[in-house]
N, C-alpha and C positions, 0 to 999 in steps of 0.2 A: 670643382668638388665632385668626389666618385660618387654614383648611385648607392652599388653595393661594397660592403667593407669583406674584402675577401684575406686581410695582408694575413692574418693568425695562421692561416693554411698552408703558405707556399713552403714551408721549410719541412714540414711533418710529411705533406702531400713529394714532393721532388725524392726526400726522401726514400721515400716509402717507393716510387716509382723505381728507383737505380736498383733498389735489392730485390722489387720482383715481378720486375716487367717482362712480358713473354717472349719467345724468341721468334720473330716472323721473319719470312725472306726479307722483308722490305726496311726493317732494323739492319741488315746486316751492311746494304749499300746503301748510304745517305745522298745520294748524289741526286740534285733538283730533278733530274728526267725518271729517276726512279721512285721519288718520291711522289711527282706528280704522277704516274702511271698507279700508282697503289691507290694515292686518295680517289682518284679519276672509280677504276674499278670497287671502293670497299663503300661509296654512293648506295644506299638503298640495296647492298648486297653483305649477304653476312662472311665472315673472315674466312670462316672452313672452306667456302665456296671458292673466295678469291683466291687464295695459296696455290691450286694447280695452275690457275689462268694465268695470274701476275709471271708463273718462273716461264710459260711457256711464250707469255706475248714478250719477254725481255730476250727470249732465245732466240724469238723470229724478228724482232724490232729493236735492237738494243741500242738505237740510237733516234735522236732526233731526226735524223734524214730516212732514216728507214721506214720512219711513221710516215714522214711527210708525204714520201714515192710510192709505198704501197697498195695497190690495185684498189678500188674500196671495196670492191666485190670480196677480197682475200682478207682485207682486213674484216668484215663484216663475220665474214668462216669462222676466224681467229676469235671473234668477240661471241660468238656464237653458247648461247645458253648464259651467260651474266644477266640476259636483261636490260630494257632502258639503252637501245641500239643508239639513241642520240649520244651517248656519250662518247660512244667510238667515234661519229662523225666528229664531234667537235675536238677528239681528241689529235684527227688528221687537222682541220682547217687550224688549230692552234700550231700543229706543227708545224704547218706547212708556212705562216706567219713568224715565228721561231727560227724559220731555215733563213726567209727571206730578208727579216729585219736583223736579226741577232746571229747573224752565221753561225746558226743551231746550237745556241745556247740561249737556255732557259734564262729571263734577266733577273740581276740581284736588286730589286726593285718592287716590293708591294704592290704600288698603284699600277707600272708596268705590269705586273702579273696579271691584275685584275682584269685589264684588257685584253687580254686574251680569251680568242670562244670559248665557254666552259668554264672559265674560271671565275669564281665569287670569292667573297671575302676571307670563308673559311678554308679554302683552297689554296687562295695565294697566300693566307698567313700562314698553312702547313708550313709549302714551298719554302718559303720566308722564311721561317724561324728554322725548320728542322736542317734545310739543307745548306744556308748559307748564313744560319745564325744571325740573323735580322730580327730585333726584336718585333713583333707582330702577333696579333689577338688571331688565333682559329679557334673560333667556337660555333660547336654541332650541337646534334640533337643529346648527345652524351654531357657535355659540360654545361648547356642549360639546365638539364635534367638534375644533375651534380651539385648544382652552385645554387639553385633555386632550392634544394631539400637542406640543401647546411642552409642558408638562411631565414628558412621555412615561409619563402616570398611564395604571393599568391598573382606574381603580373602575369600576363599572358606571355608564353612564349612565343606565340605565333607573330606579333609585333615588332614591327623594323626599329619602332624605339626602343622597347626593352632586348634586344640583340645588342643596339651599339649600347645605350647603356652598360649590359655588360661587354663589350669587347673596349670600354674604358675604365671600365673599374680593374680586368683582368690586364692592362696595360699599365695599370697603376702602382702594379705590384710584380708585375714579371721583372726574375732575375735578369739581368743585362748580361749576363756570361753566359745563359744556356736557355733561350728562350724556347729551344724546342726540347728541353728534356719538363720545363714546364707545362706547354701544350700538350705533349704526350701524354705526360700525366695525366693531367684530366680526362683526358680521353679514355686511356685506360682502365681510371677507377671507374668511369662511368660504364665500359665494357664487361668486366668481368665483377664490380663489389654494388656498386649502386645502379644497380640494373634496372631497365622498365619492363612495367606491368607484375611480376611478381614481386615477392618480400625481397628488399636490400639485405645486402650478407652485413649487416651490421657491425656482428662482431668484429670483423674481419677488416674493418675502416678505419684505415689511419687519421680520419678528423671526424670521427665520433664522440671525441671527446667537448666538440663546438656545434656539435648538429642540432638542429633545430626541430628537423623533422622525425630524428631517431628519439628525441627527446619527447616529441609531442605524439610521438604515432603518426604520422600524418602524411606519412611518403607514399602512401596511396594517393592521396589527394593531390600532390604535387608531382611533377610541373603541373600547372593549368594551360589545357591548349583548348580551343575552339572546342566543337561534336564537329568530326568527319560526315563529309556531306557521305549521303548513300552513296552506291556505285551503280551506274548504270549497268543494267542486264541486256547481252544481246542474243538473241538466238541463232545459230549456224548451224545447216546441215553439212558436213565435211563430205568430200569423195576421193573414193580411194578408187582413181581411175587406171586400171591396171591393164596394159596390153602386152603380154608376155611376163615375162621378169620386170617389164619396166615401168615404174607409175608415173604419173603426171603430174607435174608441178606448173608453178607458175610465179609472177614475179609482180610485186605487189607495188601499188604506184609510189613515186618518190617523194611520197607527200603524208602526212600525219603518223597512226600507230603504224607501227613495225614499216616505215618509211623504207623502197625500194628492197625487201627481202623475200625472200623466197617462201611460199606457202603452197597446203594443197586447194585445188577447185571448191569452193563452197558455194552456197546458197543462203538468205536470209530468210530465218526462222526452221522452225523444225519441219521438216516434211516428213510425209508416211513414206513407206517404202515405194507400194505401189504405184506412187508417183514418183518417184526414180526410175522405176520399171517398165515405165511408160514412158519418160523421157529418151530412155537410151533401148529401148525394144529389147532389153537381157535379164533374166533372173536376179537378184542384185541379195547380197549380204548384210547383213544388221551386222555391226561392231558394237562394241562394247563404247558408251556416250562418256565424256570427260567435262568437265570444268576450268579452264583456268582463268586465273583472277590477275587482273595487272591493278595498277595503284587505281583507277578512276572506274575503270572495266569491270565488267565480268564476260568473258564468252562461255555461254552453256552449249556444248557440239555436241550434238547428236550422229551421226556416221555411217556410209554404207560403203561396201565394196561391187564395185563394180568390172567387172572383166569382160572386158570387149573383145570384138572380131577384129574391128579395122579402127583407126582412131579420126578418121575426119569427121565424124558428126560434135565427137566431142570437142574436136578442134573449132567447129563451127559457135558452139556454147560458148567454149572457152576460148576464147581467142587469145591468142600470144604463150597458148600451153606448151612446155616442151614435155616428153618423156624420157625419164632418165633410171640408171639400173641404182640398186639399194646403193653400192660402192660408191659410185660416184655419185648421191646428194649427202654419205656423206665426209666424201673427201673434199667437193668443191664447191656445192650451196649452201649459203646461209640458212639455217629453214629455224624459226622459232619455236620454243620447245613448247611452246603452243600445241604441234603438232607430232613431237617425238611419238607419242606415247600411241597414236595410230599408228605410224609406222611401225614401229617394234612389233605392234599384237595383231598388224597386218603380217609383218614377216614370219612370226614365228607362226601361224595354221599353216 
């Protein structure tokens, strides 16, 4: 017996999908490596952002072996500014498994999927349904969000049983002839009509006429998820170690956040200028201080400029620094956008 009783939906909702689902790159070729490349990238990243990434990593990798052989350092370049660099690793070691078990093809196979790095349930059941029409449950943060306000349910969604719960109820009821135009769907309405955090477009809801929560008011309320733990604050003074045209990078261990990539020389906590000034025996510049926030993080940078005579002292600080010119970090390092936004307002004085 299902949990939730979703069947009233499926025919008004599919519907409502075919006449006016958006038109993305990744709609246009269905085929399993392209689809799993879209889901892999649209992870904790919004659509407009993916669109130019998706057509350019399919331009440089359009196949499963090309993931697999590709440098990581290149592929890192390639992924460069999406965010959440784990996913391109894992998107190589799945490939690279893909090449070796499945003579690089993606398997028509759910549980198979699953076992792949990177892939979870809601990924393989994309894979699953949309590309090789498999019936299989993918549900995100858009189709709990969805399916919890039409039945005006108050479970947590953060909860591994209420997930399968619904990933049986919505098995219960998907069409057997198009299980990914049914996935889709929900996906969609949950993207552009029953959106989070502001008002849902109500009107504009093809199963408004069964909702619960457009009935009760209450789509603020719902989904319920946990209170997000705080985020830890870290403080870093960045440097902008500049010897000629060329500034100083460096390459970060291959272990935790932004694992093996390219960043500039920093320091823990804020430091006064003066003690910059004194570190490196030169006049040093104030930049302008930035924030950026990752899901867990916060780094508050602070920033100076530094332009040196000769570079072994700061080699001595920095051990394993290279200096490299504007061009080349950024044709050939990965550098997280973390740090774009010194660069830029370093180059343009």
């Amino acid at each position: 017996m299902v949990k939730y009783d979703l069947g009233a939906f499926v025919k008004p909702l599919c519907s409502w999908y075919e006449k006016n689902k958006r038109s993305m790159p990744w709609r246009e070729q269905k085929g399993a490596y392209e689809v799993w490349i879209s889901e892999i990238m649209l992870q904790q990243t919004r659509i407009e952002a993916v669109k130019g990434y998706y057509d350019r990593f399919l331009k440089r990798l359009p196949a499963v072996k090309d993931l697999a052989e590709i440098p990581q350092e290149e592929l890192m370049k390639l992924w460069e500014g999406l965010g959440y660099y784990n996913r391109a690793r894992n998107l190589q070691k799945a490939a690279q498994k893909v090449q070796d078990e499945y003579d690089g093809v993606l398997p028509a196979d759910y549980e198979k999927l699953k076992s792949l790095p990177g892939i979870g349930n809601y990924t393989a059941g994309a894979i699953a349904s949309i590309a090789y029409k498999i019936p299989a449950p993918a549900v995100d943060g858009n189709v709990m969000r969805v399916t919890m306000r039409l039945l005006g349910c108050r479970d947590d969604i953060m909860k591994s049983s209420v997930r399968r719960d619904m990933e049986q109820s919505l098995m219960a009821v998907m069409p057997k002839d198009k299980p990914g135009v049914f996935n889709e769907a929900w996906m969609e309405l949950g993207e552009v009509v029953c959106i989070p955090g502001g008002t849902p477009l109500c009107d504009k809801c093809p199963l408004r006429f069964g909702c619960k929560a457009c009935e009760q008011k209450t789509w603020m309320e719902i989904p319920v998820k946990p209170p997000k733990k705080q985020r830890k604050i870290e403080k870093k003074t960045v440097l902008l170690l500049r010897l000629g045209s060329r500034t100083a990078i460096r390459q970060r261990e291959n272990k935790g956040l932004l694992a093996g990539m390219w960043e500039l020389p920093s320091l823990e906590g804020h430091k006064q200028k003066k003690t910059i000034e004194k570190m490196f025996g030169v006049p040093v510049v104030k930049r302008e201080s930035h924030i950026h926030v990752f899901s867990h993080v916060e780094w508050h940078m602070t920033a100076y400029e530094v332009k040196l005579d000769e570079k072994e002292e700061a080699e001595r600080m920095f051990p394993g620094i290279c200096f490299a010119e504007p061009e080349e970090i950024t044709r050939q390092y990965a550098l997280p956008v973390a740090f774009h936004s010194f660069l830029k307002n370093a180059d343009n004085t």
